[in-house]
N, C-alpha and C positions, 0 to 999 in steps of 0.2 A: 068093832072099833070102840075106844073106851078113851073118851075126853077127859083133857084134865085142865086146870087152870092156867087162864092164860092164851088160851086158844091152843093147844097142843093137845096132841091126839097120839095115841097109842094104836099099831095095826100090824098085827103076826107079828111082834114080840119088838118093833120099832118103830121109833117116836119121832114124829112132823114135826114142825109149826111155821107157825101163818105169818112170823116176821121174814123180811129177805135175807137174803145169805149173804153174811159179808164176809171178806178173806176171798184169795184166787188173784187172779191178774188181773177181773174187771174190777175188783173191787180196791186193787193197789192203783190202776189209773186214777178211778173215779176221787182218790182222796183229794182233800186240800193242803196246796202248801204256798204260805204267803198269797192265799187269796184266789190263787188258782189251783187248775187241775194238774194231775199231776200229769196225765196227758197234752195238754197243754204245754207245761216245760217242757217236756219231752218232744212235742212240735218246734217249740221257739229253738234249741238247742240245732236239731235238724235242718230250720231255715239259715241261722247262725252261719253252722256249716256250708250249707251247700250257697246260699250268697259268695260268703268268700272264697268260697273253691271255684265260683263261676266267674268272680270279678278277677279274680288271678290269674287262673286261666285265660281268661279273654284279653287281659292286660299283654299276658307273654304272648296270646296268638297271634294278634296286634303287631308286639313289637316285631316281630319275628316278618311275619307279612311286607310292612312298613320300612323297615331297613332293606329287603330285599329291592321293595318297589319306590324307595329313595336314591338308589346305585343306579337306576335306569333313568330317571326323569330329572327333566330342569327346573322343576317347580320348587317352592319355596316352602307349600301348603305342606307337604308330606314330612320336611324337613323338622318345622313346626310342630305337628302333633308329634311326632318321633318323640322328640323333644318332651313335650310336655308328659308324653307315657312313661318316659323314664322318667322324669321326677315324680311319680305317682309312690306312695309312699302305701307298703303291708299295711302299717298300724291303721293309717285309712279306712283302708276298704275292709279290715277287720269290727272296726266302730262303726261301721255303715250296716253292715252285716249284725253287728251286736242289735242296734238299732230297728233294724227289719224283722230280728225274731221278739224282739219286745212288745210290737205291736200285736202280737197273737194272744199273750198274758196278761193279765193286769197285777203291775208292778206296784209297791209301795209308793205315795206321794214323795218318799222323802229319795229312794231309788229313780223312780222316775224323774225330778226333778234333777240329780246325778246325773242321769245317759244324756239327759237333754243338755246340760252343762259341756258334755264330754263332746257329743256330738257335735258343738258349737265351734270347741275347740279343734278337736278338729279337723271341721270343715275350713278353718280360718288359718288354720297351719300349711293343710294342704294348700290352701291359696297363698302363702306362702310361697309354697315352693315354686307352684306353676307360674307367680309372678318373677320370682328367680330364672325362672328358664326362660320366660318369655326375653326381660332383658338382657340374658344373657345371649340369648340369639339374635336377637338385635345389635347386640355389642359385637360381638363375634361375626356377623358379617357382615357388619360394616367395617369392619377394620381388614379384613380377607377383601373387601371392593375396593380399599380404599388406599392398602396399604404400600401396594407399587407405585400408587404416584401421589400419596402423601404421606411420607412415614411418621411424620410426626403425632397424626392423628391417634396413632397405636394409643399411647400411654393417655392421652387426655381423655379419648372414648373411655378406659378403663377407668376412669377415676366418674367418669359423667355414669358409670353403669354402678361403680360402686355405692357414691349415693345415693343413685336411684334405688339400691337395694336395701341399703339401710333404712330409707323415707318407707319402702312396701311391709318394713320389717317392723318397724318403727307404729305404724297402722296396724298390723296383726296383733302386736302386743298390747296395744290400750286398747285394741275393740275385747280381745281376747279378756283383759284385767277387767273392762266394763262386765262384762259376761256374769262373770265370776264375782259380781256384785265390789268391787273393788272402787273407791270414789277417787274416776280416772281426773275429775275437775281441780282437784287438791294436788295430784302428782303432775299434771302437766304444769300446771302454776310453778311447783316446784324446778322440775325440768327446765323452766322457761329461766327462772333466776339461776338457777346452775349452768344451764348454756349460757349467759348474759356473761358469767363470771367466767365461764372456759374461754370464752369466743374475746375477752378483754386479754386474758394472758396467751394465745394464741394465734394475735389479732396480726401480727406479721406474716406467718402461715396460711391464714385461713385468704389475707389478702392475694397473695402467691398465686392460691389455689385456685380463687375465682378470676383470678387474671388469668390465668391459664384457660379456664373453660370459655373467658371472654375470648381470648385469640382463636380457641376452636372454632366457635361461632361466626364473631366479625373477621378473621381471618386478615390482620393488617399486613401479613409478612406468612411465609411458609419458610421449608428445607431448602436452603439453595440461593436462598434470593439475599441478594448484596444489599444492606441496610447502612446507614448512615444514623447515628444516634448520639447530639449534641457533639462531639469534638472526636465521636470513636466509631469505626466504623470496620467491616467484613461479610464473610458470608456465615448465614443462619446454619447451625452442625446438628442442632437438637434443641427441640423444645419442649420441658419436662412439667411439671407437676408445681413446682416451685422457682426454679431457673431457666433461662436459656440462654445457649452458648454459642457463643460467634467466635470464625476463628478469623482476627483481623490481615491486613495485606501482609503483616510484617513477619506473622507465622503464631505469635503469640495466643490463648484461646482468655474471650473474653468474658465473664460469666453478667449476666443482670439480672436482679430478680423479676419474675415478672410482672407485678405489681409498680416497679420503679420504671421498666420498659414504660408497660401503658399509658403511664404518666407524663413520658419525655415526648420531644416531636421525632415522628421515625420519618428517615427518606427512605421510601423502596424504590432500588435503582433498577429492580427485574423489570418491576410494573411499565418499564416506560415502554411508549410503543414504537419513539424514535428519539434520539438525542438532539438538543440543541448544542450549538457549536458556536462559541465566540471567541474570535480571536485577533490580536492588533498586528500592524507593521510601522514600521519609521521608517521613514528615511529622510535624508540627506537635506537641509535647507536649503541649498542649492539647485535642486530640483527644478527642470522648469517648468511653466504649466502647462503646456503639451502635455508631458512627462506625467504630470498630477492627474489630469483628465482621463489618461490611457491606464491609468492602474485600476479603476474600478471594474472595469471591460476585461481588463486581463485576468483578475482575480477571479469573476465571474466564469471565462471559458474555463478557467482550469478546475474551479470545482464540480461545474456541471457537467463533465465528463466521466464525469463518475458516474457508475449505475448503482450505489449505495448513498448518495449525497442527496442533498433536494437546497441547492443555493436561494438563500432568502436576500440579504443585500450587502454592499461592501461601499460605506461612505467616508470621504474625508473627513474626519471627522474633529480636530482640535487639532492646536500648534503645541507642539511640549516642549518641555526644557532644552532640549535640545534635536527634537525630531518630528516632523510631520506625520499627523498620526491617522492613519485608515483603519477603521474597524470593519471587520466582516463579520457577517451570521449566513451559519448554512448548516441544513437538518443532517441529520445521521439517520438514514431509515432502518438499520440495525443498531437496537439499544447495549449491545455488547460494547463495553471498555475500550475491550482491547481492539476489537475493530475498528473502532474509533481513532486510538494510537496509530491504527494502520495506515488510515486515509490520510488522518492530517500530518503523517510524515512523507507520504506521498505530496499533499499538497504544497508543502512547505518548497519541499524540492522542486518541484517542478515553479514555483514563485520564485524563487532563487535562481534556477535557470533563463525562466522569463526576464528575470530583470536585466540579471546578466550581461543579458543578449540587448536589451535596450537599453544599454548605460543609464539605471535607476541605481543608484547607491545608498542602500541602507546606512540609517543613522546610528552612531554607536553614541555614551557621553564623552562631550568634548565640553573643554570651559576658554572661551578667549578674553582674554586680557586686551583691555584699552589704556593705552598711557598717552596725558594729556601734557602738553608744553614740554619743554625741552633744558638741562641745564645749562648754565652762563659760564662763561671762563671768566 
């Protein structure tokens, strides 16, 4: 063997040395690139992958699972996540995934600082969404519980989900602009005088709007119910966004905004639980008082004969211009109208009979003339 410089050695006609071998496949891992190996990327790339091939996967096993075992059950819980899995967004679980094989490497501060930014975003997007579905499944069935026996709730829930959505969205974007180092303190300010200025030239509207969400709430009137409102009155047809529309006794449909409704005094004539009833009779001067005395008695048997009436009292009550005047009160235990119509033309009749029969002669107006002294021939 015959050394030569360097540490290399010559032995049956080929030549060593004592440095390692670089070049082959360990020596293409072993390189550096941006700080790492190149093994290394070659890990992170694989975790990459196989992350988002697993959150994918498992996302579709999920739904698939989930919608089967939602068609068999009453629960609300399975409905819910459904729900939520379908708003699960690729881009996601691919930045999650991005995310998870970064951790194997060591990235550039200025890259790193990048995923980290990304990843913020969106993680805050997708909460986004899942805040979308949440309300939207709240929205949605409550108006499926709600909407056979309140239809009117449909459209105001939709407006109460819409803002809610805007408000979630509203939140994702200035936490998101804070993220991104953006000075969200400057744009809200701004925001704030821009709204001040919108919310002045659409200050009719935007009134409408929250009267409408107030009637959702307080509930002064529903679909159906016969309202009374200053000098105009009918039954509730639709209660919208902006308006609600009554169509009055006469057939005509009445519109108010709602804003001016809340404003007016309302009579809800549904709400009653029984009708009060007042009503008078005359009769006759002549009258005698036997006669006088036996009309409160009478008046009395004929309404409490009724199994819808509740007679509260019937007194003599003033001398009029030309008639004896008895006032009666007596309940209506059904708040319906027209039943009411029913009864008190029932009662009438049968007062008209009774009197009839006991010569009481109702007073109609009469005027008499008195002439004093006499002429001379």
């Amino acid at each position: 063997m015959q050394a030569f410089p360097g540490g290399d050695c010559r032995q049956d006609g080929k030549v060593y040395s004592d440095e390692p071998v670089k070049g082959g496949v360990m020596g293409f891992l072993s390189e550096l690139w941006y700080g790492s190996e190149v093994w290394r990327w070659l890990l992170a790339v694989a975790v990459v992958v196989l992350v988002a091939a697993f959150f994918w996967v498992g996302v579709r096993f999920l739904l698939r699972r989930l919608s089967k075992i939602a068609e068999q059950t009453a629960t609300q819980f399975d409905d819910l996540v459904l729900r939520l899995l379908e708003r699960t967004k690729l881009l996601f679980l691919i930045v999650v995934a991005v995310y998870a094989g970064s951790l194997v490497v060591k990235l550039p501060d200025v890259a790193d600082q990048v995923l980290r930014v990304l990843s913020v975003l969106a993680l805050l997007f997708q909460a986004g969404y899942w805040g979308n579905a949440l309300i939207s499944y709240w929205i949605d069935r409550s108006i499926r519980d709600r909407l056979s026996s309140d239809a009117r709730k449909a459209t105001s829930l939709s407006a109460i989900g819409f803002v809610a959505k805007v408000v979630v969205w509203s939140v994702v974007v200035l936490i998101g602009l804070d993220n991104i180092g953006v000075d969200i303190t400057a744009l809200i300010a701004g925001l704030g005088v821009t709204g001040i200025a919108i919310s002045l030239a659409v200050q009719s509207i935007l009134g409408d709007l929250f009267a409408s969400l107030s009637i959702v709430i307080d509930k002064p009137f529903e679909i159906d119910d016969f309202v009374v409102v200053g000098e105009l009155s009918g039954t509730v047809e639709k209660i919208g966004l902006k308006s609600t529309r009554v169509r009055s006794l006469s057939g005509e449909q009445i519109i108010f905004g709602n804003s001016d409704l809340l404003s007016s005094r309302i009579k809800n004539y549904k709400r009653m639980n029984e009708r009060r009833i007042v009503f008078s009779l005359g009769v006759a001067y002549e009258t005698s008082k036997e006669k006088l005395e036996a009309i409160p008695e009478m008046v009395a048997e004929i309404v409490e004969r009724r199994d819808d009436t509740r007679f509260d009292r019937c007194h003599f009550k003033s001398y009029g211009d030309f008639a004896l005047l008895f006032e009666t009160v007596y309940f209506m235990l059904i708040p319906d109208y027209a039943a009411y119509m029913d009864a008190q033309q029932v009662i009438n009749l049968e007062i008209h009979e009774r009197f009839d029969a006991a010569g009481i002669e109702f007073a109609y107006p009469t005027q008499t003339i008195r002439l004093e002294g006499s002429s001379r021939a």
